[in-house]
BADREN-665277 format. One record per atom (N, C-alpha, C): x, y, z; chain; atom name. Coordinates in pm, 1 decimal. Layout:
REM residues N
<site c1="X" c2="Y" c3="Z" c="A" a="CA"/>
...
END
This chain:
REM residues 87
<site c1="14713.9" c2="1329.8" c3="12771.2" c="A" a="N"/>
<site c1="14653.3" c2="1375.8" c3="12650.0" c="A" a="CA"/>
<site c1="14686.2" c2="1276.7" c3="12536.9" c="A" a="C"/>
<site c1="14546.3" c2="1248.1" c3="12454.7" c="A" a="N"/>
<site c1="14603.1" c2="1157.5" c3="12322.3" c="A" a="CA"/>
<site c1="14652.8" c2="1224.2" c3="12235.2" c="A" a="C"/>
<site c1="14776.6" c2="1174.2" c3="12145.1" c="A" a="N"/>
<site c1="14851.7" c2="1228.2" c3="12078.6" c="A" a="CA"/>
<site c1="14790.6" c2="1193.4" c3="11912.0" c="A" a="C"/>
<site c1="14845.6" c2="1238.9" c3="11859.3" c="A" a="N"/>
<site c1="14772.7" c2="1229.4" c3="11722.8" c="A" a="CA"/>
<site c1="14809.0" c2="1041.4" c3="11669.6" c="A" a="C"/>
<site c1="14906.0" c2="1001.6" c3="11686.0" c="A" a="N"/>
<site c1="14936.8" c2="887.0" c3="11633.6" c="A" a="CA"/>
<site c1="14857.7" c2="778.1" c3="11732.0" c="A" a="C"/>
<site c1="14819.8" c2="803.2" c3="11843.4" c="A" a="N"/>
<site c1="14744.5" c2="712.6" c3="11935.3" c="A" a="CA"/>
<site c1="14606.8" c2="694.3" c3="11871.4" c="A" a="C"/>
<site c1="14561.6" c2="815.5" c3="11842.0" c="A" a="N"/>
<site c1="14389.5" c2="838.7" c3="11787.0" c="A" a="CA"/>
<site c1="14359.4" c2="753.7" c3="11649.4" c="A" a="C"/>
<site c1="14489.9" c2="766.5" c3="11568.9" c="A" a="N"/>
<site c1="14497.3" c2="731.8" c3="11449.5" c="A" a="CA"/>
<site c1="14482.7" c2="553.3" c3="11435.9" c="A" a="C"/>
<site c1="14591.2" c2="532.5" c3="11574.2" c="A" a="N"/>
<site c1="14581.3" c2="380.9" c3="11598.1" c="A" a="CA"/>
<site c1="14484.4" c2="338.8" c3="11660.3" c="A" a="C"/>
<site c1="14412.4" c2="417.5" c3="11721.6" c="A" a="N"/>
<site c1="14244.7" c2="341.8" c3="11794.0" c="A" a="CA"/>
<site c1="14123.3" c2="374.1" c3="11693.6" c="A" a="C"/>
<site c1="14175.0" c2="436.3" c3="11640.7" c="A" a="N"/>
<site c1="14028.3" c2="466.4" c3="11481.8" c="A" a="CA"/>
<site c1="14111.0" c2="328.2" c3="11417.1" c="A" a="C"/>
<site c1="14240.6" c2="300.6" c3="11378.6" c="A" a="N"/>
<site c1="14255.5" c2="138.7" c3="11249.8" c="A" a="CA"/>
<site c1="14201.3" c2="39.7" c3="11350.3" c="A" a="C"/>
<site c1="14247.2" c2="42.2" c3="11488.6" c="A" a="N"/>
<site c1="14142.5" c2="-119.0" c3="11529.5" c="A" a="CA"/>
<site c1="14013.1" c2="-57.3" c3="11563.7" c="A" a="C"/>
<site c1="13919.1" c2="5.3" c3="11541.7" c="A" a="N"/>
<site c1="13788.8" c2="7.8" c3="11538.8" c="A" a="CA"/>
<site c1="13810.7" c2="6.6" c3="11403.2" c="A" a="C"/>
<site c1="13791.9" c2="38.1" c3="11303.0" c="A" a="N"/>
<site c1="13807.6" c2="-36.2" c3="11193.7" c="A" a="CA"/>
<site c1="13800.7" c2="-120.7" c3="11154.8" c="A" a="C"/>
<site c1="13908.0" c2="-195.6" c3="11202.6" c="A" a="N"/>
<site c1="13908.6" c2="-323.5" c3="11141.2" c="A" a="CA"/>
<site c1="13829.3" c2="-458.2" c3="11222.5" c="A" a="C"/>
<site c1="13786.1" c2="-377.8" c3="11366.7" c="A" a="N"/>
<site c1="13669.8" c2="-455.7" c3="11399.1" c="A" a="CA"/>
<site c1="13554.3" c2="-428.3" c3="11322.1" c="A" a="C"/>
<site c1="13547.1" c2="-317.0" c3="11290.6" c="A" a="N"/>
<site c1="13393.9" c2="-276.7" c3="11218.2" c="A" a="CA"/>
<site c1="13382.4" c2="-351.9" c3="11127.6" c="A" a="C"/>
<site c1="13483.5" c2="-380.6" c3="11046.8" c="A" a="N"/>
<site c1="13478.1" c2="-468.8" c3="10915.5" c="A" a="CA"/>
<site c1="13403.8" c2="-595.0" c3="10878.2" c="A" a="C"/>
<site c1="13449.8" c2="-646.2" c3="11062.9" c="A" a="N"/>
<site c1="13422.2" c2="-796.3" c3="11042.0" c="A" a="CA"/>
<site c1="13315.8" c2="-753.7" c3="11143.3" c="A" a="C"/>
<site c1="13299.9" c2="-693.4" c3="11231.6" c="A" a="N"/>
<site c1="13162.4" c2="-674.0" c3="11329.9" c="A" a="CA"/>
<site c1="13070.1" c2="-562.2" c3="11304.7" c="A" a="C"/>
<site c1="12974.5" c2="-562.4" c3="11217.4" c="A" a="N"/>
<site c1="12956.5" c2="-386.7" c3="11153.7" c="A" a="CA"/>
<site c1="12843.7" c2="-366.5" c3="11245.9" c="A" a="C"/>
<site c1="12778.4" c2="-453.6" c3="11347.5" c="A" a="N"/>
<site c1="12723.6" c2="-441.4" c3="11446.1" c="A" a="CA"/>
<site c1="12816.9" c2="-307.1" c3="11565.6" c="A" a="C"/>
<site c1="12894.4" c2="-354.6" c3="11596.1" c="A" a="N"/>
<site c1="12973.7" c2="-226.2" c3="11648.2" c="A" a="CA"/>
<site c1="12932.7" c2="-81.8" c3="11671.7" c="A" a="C"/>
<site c1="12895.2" c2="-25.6" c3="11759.5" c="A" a="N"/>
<site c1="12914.8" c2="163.7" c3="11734.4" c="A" a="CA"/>
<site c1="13022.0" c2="188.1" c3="11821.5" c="A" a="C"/>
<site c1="13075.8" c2="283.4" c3="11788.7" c="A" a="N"/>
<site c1="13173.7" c2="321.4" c3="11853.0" c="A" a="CA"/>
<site c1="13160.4" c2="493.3" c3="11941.1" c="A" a="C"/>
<site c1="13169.9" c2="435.0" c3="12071.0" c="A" a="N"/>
<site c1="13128.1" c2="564.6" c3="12165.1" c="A" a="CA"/>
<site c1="13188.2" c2="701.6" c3="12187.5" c="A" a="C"/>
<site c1="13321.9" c2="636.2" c3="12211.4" c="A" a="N"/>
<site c1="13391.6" c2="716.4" c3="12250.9" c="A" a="CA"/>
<site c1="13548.5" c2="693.5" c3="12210.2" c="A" a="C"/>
<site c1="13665.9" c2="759.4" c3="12228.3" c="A" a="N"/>
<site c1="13791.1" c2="730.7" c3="12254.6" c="A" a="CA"/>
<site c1="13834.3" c2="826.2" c3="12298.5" c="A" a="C"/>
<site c1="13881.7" c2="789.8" c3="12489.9" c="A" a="N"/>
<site c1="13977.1" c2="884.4" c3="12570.5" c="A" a="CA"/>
<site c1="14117.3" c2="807.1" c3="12627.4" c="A" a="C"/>
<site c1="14165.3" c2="913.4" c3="12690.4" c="A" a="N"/>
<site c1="14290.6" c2="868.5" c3="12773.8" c="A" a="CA"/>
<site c1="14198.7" c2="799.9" c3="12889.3" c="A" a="C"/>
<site c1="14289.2" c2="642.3" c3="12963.5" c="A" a="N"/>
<site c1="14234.9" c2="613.9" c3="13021.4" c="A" a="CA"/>
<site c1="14277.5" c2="716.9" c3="13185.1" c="A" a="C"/>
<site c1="14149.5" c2="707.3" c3="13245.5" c="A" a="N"/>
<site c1="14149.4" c2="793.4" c3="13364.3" c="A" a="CA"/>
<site c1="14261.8" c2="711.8" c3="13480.8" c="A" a="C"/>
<site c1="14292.4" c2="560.5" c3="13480.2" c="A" a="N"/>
<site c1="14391.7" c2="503.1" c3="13571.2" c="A" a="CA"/>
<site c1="14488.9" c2="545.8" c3="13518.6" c="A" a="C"/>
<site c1="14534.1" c2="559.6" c3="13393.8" c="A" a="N"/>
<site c1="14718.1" c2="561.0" c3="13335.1" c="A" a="CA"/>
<site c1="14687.8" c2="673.6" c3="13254.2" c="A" a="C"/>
<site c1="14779.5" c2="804.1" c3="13221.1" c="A" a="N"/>
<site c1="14746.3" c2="895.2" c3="13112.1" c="A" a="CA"/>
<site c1="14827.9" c2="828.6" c3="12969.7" c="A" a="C"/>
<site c1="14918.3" c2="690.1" c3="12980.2" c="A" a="N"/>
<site c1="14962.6" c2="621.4" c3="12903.7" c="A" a="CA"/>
<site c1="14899.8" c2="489.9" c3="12817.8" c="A" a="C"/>
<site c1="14749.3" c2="497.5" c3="12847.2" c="A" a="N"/>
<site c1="14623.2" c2="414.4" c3="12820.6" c="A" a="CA"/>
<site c1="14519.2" c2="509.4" c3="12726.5" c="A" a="C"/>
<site c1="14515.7" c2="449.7" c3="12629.1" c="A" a="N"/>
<site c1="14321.5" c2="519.8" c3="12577.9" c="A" a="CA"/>
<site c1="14253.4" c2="379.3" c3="12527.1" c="A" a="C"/>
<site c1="14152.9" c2="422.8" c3="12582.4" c="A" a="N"/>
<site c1="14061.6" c2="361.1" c3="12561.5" c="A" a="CA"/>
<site c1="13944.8" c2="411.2" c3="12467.5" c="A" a="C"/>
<site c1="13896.2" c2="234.9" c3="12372.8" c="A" a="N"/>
<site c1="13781.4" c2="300.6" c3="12283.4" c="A" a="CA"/>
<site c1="13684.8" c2="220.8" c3="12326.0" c="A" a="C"/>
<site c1="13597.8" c2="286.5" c3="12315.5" c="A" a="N"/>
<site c1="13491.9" c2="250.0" c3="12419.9" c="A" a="CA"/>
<site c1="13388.6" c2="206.1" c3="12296.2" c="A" a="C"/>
<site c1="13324.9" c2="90.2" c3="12329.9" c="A" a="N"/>
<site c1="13239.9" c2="63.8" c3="12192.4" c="A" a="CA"/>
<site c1="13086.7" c2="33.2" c3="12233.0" c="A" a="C"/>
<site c1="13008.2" c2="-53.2" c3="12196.9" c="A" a="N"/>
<site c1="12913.2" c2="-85.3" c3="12212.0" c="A" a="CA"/>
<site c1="12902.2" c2="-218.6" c3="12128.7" c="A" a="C"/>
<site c1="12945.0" c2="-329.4" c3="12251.0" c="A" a="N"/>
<site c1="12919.8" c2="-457.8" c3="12175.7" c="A" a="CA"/>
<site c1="12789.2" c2="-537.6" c3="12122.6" c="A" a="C"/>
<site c1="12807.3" c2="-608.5" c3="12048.0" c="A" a="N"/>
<site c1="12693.6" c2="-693.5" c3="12004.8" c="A" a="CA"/>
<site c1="12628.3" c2="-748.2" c3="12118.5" c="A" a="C"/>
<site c1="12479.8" c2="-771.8" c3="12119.6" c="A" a="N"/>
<site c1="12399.8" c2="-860.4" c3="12256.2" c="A" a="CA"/>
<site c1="12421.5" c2="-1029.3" c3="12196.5" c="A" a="C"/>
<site c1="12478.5" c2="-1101.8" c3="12098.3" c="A" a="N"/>
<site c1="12519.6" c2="-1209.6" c3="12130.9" c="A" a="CA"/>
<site c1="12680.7" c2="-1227.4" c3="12190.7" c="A" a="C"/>
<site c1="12619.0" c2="-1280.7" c3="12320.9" c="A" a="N"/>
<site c1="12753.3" c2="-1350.8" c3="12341.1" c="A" a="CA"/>
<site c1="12870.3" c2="-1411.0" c3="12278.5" c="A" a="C"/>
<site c1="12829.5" c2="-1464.9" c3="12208.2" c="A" a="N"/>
<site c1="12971.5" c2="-1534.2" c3="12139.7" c="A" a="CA"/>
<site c1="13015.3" c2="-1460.0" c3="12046.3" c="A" a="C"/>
<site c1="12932.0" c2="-1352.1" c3="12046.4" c="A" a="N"/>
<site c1="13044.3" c2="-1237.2" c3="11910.2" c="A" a="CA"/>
<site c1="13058.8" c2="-1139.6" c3="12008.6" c="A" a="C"/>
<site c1="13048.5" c2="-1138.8" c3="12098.2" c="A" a="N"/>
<site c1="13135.3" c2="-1041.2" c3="12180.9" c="A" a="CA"/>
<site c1="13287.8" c2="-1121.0" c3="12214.7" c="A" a="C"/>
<site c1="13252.0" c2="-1234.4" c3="12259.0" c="A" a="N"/>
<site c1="13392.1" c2="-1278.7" c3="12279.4" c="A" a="CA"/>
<site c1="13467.9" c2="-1294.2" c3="12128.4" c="A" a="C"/>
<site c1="13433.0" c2="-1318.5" c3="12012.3" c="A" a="N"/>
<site c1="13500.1" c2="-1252.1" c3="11901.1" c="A" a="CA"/>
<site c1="13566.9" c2="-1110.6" c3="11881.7" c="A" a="C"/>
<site c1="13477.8" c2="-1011.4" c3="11933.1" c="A" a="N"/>
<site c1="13532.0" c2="-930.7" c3="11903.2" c="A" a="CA"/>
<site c1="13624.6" c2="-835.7" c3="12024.2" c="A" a="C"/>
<site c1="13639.7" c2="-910.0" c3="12133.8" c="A" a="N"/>
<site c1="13733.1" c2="-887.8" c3="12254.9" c="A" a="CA"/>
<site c1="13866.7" c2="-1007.0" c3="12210.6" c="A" a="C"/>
<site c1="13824.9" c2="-1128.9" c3="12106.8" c="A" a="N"/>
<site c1="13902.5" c2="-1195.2" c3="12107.5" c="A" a="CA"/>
<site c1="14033.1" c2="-1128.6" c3="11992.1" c="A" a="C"/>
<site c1="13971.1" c2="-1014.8" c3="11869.0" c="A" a="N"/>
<site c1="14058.3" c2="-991.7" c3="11780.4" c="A" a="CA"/>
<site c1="14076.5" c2="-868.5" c3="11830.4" c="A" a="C"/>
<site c1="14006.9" c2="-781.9" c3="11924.3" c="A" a="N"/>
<site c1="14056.9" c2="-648.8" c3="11971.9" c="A" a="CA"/>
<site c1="14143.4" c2="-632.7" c3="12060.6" c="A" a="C"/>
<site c1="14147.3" c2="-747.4" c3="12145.6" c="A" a="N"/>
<site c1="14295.2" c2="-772.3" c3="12161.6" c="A" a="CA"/>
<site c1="14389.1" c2="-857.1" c3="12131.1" c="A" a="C"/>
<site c1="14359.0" c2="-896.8" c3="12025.0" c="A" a="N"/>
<site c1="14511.7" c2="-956.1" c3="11932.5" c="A" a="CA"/>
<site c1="14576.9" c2="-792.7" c3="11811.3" c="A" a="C"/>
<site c1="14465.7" c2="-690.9" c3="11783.7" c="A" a="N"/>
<site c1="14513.5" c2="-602.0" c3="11724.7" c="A" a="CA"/>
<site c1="14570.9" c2="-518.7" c3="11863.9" c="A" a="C"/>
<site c1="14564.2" c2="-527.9" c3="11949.3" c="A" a="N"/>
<site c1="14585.5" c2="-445.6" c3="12085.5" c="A" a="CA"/>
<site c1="14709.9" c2="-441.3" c3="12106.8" c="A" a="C"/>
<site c1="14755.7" c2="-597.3" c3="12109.9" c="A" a="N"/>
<site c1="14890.2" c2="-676.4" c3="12150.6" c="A" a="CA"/>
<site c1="14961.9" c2="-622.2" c3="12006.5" c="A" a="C"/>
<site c1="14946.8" c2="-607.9" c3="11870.3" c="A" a="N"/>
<site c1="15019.0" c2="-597.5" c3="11812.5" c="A" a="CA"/>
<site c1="15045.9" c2="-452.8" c3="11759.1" c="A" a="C"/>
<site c1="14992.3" c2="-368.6" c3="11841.5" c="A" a="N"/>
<site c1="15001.5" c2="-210.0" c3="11839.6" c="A" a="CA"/>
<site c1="15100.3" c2="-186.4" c3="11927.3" c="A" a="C"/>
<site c1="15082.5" c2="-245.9" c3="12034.6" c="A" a="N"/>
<site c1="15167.1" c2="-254.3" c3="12193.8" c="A" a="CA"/>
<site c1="15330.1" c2="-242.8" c3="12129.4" c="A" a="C"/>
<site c1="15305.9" c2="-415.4" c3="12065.5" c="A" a="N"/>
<site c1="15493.6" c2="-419.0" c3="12023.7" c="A" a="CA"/>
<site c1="15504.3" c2="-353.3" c3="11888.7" c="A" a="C"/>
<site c1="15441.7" c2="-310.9" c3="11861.3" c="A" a="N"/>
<site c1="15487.1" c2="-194.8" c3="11682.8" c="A" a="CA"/>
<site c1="15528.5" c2="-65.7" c3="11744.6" c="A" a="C"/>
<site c1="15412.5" c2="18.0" c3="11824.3" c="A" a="N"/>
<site c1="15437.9" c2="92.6" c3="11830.9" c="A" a="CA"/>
<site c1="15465.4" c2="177.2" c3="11988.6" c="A" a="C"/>
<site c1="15454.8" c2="33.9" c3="12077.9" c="A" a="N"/>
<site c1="15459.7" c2="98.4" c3="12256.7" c="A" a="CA"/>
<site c1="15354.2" c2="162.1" c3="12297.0" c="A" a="C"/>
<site c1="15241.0" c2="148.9" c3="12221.5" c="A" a="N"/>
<site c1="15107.8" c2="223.9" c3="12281.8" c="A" a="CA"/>
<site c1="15035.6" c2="84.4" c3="12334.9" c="A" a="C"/>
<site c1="14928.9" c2="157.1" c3="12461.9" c="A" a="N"/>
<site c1="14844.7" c2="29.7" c3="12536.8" c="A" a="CA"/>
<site c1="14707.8" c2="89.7" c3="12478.9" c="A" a="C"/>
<site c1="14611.2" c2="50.1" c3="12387.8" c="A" a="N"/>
<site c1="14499.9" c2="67.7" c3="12361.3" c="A" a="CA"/>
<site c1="14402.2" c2="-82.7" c3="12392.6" c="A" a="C"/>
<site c1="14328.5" c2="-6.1" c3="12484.9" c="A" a="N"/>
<site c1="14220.5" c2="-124.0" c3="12518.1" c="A" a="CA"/>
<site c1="14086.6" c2="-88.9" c3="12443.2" c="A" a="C"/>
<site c1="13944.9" c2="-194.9" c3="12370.9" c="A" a="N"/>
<site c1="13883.9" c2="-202.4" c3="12355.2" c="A" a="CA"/>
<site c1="13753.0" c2="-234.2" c3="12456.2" c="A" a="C"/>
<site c1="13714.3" c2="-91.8" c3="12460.1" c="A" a="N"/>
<site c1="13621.4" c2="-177.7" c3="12650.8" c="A" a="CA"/>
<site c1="13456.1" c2="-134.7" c3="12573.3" c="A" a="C"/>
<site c1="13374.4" c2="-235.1" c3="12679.7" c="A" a="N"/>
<site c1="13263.2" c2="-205.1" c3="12632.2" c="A" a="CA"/>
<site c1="13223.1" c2="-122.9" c3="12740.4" c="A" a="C"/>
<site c1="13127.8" c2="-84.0" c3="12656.3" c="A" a="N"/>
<site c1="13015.1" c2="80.4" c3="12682.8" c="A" a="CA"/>
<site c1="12839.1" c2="42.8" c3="12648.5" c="A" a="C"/>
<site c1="12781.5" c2="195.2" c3="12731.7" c="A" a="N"/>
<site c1="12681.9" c2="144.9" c3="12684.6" c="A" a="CA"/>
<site c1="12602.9" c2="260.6" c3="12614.3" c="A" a="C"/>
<site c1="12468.7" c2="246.4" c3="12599.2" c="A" a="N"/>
<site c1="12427.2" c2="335.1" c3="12453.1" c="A" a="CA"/>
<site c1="12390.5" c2="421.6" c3="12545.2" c="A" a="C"/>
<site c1="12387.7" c2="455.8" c3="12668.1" c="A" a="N"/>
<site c1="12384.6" c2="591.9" c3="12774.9" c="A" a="CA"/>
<site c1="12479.2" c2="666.0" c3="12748.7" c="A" a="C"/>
<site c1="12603.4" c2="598.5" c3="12766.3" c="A" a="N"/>
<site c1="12705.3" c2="658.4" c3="12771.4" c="A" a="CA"/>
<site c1="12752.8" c2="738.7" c3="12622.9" c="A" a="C"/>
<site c1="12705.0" c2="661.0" c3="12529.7" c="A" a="N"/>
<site c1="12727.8" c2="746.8" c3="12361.8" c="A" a="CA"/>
<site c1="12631.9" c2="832.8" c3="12361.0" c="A" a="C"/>
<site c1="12501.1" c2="856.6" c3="12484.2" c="A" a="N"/>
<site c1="12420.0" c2="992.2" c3="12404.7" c="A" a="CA"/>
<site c1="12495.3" c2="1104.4" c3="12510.3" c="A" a="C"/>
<site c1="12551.6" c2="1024.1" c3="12649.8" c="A" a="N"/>
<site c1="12609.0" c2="1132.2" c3="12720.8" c="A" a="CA"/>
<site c1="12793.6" c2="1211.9" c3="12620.8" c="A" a="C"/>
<site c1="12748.0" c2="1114.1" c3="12547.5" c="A" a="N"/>
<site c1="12892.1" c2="1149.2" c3="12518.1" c="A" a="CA"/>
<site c1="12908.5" c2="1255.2" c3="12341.7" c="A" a="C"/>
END
């Protein structure tokens, strides 16, 4: 189960991707189904390539620095716009 301080920390890095990528929607955020010590936010990346690898490139540099602040593993995974109407 996500805990309140996990949710809080996967809403600031969607955030602060949104900022710089306002292309972004954001689908979902669950516990991941392999680890109950994983959530994942599930987004919907841009269709250019090279700003996807931007924004996998700073979602996990904010990832890595959640990890050692606060011991949480939040991954940024992409999704697709099926999955945000199923969701």
């Amino acid at each position: 189960m996500i805990n309140f301080k996990q949710l809080e920390l996967s809403h600031v890095i969607f955030d602060k991707l949104k900022q710089r990528f306002p292309e972004l929607e954001l689908v979902n955020i669950i516990e991941s189904p392999e680890s109950p010590f994983s959530v994942w936010v599930n987004v919907i990346m841009p269709d250019d390539e090279d700003r996807e690898l931007e924004v996998r490139q700073m979602a996990s540099e904010l990832s890595a620095d959640i990890h050692m602040d606060y011991g949480y593993h939040i991954l940024v995974l992409s999704s697709s716009r099926e999955e945000k109407l199923a969701a």
